[in-house]
Jmol script that loads the backbone (N, CA, C; Angstrom):
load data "model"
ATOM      1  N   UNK A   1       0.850  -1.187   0.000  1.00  0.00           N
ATOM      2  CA  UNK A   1       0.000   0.000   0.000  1.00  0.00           C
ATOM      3  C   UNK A   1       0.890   1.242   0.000  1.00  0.00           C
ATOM      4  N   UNK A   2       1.036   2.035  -0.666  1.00  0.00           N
ATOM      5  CA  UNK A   2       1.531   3.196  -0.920  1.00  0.00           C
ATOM      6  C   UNK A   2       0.984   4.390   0.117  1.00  0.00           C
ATOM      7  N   UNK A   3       2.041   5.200   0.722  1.00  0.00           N
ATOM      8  CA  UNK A   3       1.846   6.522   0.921  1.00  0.00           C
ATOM      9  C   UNK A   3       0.840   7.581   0.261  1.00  0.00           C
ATOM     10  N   UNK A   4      -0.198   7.796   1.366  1.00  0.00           N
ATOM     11  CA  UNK A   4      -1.312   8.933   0.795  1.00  0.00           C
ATOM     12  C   UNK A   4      -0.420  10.681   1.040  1.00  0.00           C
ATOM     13  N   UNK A   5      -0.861  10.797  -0.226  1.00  0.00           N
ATOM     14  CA  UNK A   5       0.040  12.315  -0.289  1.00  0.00           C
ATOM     15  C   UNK A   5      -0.463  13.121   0.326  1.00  0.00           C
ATOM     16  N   UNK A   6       0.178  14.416   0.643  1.00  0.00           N
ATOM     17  CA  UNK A   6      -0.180  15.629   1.228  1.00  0.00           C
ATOM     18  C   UNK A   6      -0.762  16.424   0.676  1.00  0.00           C
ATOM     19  N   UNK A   7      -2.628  17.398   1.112  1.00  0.00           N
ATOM     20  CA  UNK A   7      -3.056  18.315   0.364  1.00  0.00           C
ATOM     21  C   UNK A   7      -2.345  19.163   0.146  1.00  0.00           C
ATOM     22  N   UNK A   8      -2.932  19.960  -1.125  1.00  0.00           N
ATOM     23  CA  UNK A   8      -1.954  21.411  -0.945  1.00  0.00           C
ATOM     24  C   UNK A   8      -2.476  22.129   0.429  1.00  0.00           C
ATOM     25  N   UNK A   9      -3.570  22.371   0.745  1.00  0.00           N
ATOM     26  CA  UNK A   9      -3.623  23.187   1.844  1.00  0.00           C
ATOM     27  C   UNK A   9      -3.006  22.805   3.064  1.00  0.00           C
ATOM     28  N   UNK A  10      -2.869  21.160   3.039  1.00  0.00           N
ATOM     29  CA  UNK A  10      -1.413  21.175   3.970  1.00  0.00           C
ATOM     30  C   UNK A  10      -0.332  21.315   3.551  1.00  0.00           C
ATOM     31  N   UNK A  11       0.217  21.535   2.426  1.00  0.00           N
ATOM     32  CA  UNK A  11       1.712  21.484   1.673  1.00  0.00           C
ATOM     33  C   UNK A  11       1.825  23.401   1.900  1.00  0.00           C
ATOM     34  N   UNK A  12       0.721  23.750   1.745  1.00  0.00           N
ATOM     35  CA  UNK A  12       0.718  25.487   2.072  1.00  0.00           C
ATOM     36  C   UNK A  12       0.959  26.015   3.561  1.00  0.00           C
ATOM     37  N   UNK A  13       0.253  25.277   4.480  1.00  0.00           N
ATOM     38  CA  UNK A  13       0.291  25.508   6.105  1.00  0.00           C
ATOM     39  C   UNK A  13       2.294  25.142   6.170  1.00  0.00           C
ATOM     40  N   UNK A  14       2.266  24.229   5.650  1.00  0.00           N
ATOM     41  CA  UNK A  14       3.506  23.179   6.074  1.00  0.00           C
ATOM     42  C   UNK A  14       4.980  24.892   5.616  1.00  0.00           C
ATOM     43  N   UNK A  15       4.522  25.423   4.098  1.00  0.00           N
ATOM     44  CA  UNK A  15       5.455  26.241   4.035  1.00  0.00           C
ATOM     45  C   UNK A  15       5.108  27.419   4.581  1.00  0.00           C
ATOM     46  N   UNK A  16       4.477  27.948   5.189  1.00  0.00           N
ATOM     47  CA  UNK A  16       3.845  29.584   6.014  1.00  0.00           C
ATOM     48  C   UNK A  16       4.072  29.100   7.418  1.00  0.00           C
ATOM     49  N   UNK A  17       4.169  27.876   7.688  1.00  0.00           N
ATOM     50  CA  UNK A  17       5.268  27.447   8.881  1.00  0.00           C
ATOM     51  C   UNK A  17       6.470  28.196   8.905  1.00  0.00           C
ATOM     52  N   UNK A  18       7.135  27.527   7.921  1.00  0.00           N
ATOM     53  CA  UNK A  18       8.569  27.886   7.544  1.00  0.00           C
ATOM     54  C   UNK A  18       8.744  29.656   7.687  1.00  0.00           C
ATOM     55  N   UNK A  19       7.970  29.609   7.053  1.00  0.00           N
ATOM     56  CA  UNK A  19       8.485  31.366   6.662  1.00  0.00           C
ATOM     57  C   UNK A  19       7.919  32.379   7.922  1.00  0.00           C
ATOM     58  N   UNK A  20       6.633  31.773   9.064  1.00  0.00           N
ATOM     59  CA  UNK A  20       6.674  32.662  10.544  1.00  0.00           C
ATOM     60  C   UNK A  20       7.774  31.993  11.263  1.00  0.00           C
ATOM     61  N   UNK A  21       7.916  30.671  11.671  1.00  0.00           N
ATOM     62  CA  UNK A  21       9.096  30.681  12.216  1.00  0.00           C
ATOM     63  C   UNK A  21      10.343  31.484  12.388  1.00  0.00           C
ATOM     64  N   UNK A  22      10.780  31.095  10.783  1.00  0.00           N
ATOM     65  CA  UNK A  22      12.043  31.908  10.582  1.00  0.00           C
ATOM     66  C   UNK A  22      11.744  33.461  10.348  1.00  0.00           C
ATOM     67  N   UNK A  23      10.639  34.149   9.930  1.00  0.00           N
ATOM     68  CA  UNK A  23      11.000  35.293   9.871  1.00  0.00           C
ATOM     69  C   UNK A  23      11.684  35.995   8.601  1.00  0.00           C
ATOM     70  N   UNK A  24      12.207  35.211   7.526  1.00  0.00           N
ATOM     71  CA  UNK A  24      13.257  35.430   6.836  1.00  0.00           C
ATOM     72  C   UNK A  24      12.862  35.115   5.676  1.00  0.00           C
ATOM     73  N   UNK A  25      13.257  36.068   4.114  1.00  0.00           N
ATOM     74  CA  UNK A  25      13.261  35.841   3.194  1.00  0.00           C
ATOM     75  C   UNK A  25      14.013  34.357   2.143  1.00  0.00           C
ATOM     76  N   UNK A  26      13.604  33.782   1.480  1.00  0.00           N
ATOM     77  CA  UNK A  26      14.211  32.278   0.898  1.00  0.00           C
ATOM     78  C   UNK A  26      14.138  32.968  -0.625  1.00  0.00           C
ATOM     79  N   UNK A  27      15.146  32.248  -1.348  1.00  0.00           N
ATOM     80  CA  UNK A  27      14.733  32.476  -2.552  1.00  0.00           C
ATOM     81  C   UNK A  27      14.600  30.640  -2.916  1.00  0.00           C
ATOM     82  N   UNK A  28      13.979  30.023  -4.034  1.00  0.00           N
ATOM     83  CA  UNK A  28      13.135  29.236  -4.507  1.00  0.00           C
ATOM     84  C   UNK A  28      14.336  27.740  -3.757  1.00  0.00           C
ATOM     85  N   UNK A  29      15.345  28.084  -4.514  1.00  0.00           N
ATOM     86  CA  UNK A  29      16.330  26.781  -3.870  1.00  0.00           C
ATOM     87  C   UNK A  29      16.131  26.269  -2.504  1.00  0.00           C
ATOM     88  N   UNK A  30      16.196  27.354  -1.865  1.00  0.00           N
ATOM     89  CA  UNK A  30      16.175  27.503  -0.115  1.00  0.00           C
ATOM     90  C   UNK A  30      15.165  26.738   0.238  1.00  0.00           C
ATOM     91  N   UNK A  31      14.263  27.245  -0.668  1.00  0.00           N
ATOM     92  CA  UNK A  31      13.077  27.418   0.532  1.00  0.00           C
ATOM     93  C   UNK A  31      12.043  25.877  -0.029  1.00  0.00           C
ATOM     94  N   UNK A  32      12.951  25.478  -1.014  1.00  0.00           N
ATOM     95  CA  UNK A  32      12.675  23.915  -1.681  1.00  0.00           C
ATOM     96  C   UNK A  32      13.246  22.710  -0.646  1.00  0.00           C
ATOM     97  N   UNK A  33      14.644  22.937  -0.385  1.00  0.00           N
ATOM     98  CA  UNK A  33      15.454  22.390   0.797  1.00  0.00           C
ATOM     99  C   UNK A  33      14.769  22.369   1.946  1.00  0.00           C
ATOM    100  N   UNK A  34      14.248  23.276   2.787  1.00  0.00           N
ATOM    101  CA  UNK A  34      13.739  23.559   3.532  1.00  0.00           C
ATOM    102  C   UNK A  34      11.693  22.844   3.808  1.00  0.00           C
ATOM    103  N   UNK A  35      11.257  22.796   2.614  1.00  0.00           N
ATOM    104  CA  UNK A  35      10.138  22.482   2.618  1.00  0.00           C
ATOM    105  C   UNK A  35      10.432  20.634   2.171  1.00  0.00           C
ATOM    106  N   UNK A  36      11.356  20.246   1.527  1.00  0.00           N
ATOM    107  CA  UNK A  36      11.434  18.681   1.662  1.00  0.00           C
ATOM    108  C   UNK A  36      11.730  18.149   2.928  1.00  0.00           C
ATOM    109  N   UNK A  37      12.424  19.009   4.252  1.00  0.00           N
ATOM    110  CA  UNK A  37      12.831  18.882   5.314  1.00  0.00           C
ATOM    111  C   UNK A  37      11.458  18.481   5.901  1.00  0.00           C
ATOM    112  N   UNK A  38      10.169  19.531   5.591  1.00  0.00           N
ATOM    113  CA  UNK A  38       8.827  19.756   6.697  1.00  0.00           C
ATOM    114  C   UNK A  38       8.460  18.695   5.364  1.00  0.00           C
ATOM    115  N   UNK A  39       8.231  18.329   4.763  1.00  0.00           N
ATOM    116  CA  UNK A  39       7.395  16.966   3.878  1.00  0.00           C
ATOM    117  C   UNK A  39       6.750  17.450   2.975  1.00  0.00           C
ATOM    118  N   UNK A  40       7.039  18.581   2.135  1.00  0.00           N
ATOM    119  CA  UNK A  40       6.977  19.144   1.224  1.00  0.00           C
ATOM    120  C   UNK A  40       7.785  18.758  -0.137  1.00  0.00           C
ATOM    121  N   UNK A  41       7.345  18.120  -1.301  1.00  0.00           N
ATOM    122  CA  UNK A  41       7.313  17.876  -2.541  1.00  0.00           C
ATOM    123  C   UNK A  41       6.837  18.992  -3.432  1.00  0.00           C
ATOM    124  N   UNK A  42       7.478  20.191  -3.520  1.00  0.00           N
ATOM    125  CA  UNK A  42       7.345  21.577  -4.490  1.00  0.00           C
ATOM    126  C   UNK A  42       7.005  21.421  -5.611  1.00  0.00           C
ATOM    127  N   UNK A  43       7.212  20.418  -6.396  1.00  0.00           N
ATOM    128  CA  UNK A  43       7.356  20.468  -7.512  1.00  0.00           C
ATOM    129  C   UNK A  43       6.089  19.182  -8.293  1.00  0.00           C
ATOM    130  N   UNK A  44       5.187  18.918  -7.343  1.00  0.00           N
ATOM    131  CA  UNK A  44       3.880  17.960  -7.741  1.00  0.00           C
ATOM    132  C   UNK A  44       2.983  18.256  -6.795  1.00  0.00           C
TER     133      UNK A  44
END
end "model"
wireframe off; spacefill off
backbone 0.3
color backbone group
C-alpha cells in the first residue's frame, strides 16, 4: 500500500510554517530544501 500524499492546503500551512518561524526571506532553492525537510514535494 503506498503513501497517501499531502493536500496542498497542507503542503501550504507546512510552508507559512517555515516562513513565521524563521522570519526570513528564501529564494526558490532555499526554501525547496527547507520544505522537503517539513514533507513538502514543491514540484507535484
Amino acid at each position: 500500500m503506498g503513501r497517501k500524499g499531502v493536500s496542498l492546503q497542507e503542503k501550504r500551512e507546512r510552508i507559512l510554517r517555515i516562513y513565521h518561524e524563521s522570519k526570513d526571506v528564501f529564494n526558490l532553492k532555499k526554501l525547496e530544501k527547507l520544505g522537503s525537510k517539513a514533507g513538502v514535494v514543491l514540484r507535484t
